[in-house]
PAZAPA-4460 file (N, C-alpha, C; in steps of 0.05 Angstrom, whole numbers, plus 32768, in hexadecimal, padded with zeros to 4 digits):
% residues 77
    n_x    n_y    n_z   ca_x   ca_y   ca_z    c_x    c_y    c_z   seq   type   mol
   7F2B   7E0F   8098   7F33   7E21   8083   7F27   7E3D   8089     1      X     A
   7F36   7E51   8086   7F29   7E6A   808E   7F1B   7E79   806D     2      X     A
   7F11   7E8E   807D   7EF7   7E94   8068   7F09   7EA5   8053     3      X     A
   7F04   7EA8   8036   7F12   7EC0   8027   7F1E   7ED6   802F     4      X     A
   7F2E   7EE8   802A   7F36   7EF5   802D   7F24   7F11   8027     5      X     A
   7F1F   7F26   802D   7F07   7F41   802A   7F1E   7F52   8023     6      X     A
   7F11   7F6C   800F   7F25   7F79   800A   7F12   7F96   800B     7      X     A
   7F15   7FA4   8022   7F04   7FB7   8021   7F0C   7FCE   8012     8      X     A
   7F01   7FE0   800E   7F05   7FFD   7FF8   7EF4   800D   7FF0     9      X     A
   7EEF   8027   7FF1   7EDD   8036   7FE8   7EE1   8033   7FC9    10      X     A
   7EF6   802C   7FB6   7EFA   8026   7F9A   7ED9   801D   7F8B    11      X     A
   7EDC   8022   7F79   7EBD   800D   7F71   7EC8   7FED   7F64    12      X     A
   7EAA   7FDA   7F5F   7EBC   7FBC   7F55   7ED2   7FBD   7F45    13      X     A
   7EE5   7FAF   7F3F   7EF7   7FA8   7F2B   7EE7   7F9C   7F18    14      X     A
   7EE1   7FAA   7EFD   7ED9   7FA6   7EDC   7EFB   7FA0   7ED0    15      X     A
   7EF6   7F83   7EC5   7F0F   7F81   7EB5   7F1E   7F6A   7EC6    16      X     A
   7F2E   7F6B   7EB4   7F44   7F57   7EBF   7F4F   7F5E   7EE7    17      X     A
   7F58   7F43   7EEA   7F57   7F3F   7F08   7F72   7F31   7F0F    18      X     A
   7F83   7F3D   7F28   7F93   7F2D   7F31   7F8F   7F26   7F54    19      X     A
   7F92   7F0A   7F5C   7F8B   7EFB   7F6F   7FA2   7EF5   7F7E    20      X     A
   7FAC   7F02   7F98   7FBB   7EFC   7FAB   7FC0   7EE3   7FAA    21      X     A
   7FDB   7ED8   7FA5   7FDE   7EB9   7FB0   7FDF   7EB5   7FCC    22      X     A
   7FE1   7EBC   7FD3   7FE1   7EBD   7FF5   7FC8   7EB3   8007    23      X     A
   7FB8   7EDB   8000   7FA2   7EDE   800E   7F80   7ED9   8000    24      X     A
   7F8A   7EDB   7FDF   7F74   7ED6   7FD4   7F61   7EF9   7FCD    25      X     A
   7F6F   7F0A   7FD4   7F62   7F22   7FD9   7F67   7F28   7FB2    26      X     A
   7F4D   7F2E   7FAB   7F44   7F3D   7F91   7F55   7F55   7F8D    27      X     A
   7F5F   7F63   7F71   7F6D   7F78   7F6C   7F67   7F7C   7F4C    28      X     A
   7F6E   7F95   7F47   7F6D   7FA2   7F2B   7F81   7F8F   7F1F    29      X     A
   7F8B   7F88   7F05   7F9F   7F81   7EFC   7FB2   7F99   7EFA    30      X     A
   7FC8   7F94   7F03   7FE4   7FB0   7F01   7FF0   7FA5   7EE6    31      X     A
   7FED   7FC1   7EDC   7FF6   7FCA   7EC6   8010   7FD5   7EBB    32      X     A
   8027   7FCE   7EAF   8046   7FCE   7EB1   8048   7FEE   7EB3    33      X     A
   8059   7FF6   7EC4   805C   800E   7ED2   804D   801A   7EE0    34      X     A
   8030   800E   7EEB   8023   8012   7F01   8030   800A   7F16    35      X     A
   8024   8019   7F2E   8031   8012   7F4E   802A   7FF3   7F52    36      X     A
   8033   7FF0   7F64   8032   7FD1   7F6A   801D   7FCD   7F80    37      X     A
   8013   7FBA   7F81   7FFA   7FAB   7F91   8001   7FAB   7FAA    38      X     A
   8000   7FB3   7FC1   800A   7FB1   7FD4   7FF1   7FA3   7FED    39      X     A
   7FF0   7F88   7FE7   7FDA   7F79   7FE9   7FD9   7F82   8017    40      X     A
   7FC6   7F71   801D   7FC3   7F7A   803C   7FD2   7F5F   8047    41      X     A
   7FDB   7F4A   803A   7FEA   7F37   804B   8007   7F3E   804B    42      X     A
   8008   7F53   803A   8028   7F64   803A   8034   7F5A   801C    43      X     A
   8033   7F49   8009   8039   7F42   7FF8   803C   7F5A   7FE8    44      X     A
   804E   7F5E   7FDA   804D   7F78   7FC2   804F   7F6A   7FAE    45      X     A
   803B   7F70   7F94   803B   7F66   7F77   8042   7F79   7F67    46      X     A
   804F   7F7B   7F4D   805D   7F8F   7F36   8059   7F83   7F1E    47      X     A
   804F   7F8C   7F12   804E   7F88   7EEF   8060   7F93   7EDD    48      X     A
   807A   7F7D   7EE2   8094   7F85   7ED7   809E   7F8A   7EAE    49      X     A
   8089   7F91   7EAA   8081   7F92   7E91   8077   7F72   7E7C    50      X     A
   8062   7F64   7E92   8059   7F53   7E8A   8056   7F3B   7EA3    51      X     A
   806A   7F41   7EA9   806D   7F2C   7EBF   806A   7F39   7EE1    52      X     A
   805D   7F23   7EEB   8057   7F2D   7F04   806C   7F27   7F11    53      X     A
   807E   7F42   7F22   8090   7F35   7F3E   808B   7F33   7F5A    54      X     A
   808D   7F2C   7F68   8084   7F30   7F85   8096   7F30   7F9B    55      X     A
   8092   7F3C   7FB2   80AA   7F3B   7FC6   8090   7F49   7FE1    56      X     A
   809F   7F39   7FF5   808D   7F41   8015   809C   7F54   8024    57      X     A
   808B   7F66   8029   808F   7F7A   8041   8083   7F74   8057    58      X     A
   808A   7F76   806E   807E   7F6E   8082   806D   7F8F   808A    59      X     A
   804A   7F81   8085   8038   7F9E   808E   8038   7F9E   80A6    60      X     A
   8047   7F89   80C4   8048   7F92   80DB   804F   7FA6   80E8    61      X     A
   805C   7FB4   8101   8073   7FB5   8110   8082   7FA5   810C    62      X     A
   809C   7FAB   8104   80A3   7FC2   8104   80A3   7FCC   80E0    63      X     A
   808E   7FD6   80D7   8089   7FDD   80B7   809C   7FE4   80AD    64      X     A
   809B   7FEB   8092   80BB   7FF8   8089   80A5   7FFD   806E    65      X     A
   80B0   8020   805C   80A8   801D   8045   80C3   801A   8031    66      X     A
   80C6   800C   8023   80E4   8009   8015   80E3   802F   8004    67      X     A
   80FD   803C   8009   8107   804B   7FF4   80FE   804A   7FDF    68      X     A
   8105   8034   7FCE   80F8   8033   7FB8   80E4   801C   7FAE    69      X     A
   80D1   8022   7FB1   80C6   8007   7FAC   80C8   7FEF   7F8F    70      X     A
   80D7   8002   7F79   80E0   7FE9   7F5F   80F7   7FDC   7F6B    71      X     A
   8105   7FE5   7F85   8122   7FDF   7F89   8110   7FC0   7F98    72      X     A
   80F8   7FB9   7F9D   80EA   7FA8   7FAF   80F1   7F94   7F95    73      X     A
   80E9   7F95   7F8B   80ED   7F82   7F74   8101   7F80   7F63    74      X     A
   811C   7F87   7F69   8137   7F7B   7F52   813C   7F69   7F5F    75      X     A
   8153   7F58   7F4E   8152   7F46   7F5B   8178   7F47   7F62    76      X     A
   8172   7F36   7F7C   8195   7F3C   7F8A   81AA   7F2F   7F80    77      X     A
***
């Protein structure tokens, strides 16, 4: 089993509520409806769709891509 996931940042700790990568396990602020979205380091993007969390993967490799719009990341097709 590999070790946790590290989430480096000059930010200071997160006080308050917390949201936890399903993925990678990497710690985050809770996003707040109409805040930007989490754009975690395993590539996962999270959105706080006014209550509800959505998610959708970008690949952070080669060949990267930043979507146009990033709410367009989360409608659904």
């Amino acid at each position: 089993m590999s070790k946790p996931g590290v989430t480096y940042t000059a930010e200071p700790p997160i006080e308050g509520k917390t949201f936890v990568c399903k993925r990678c396990k990497r710690t985050y602020a809770f996003p707040q409806p109409g805040d930007r979205p989490i754009r975690c380091e395993c590539g996962w993007w999270y959105l706080n769709d006014g209550g509800n969390i959505r998610e959708a993967y970008n690949q952070r490799i080669e060949p990267y891509r930043t979507p146009r719009s990033v709410r367009a990341v989360f409608t659904r097709s």
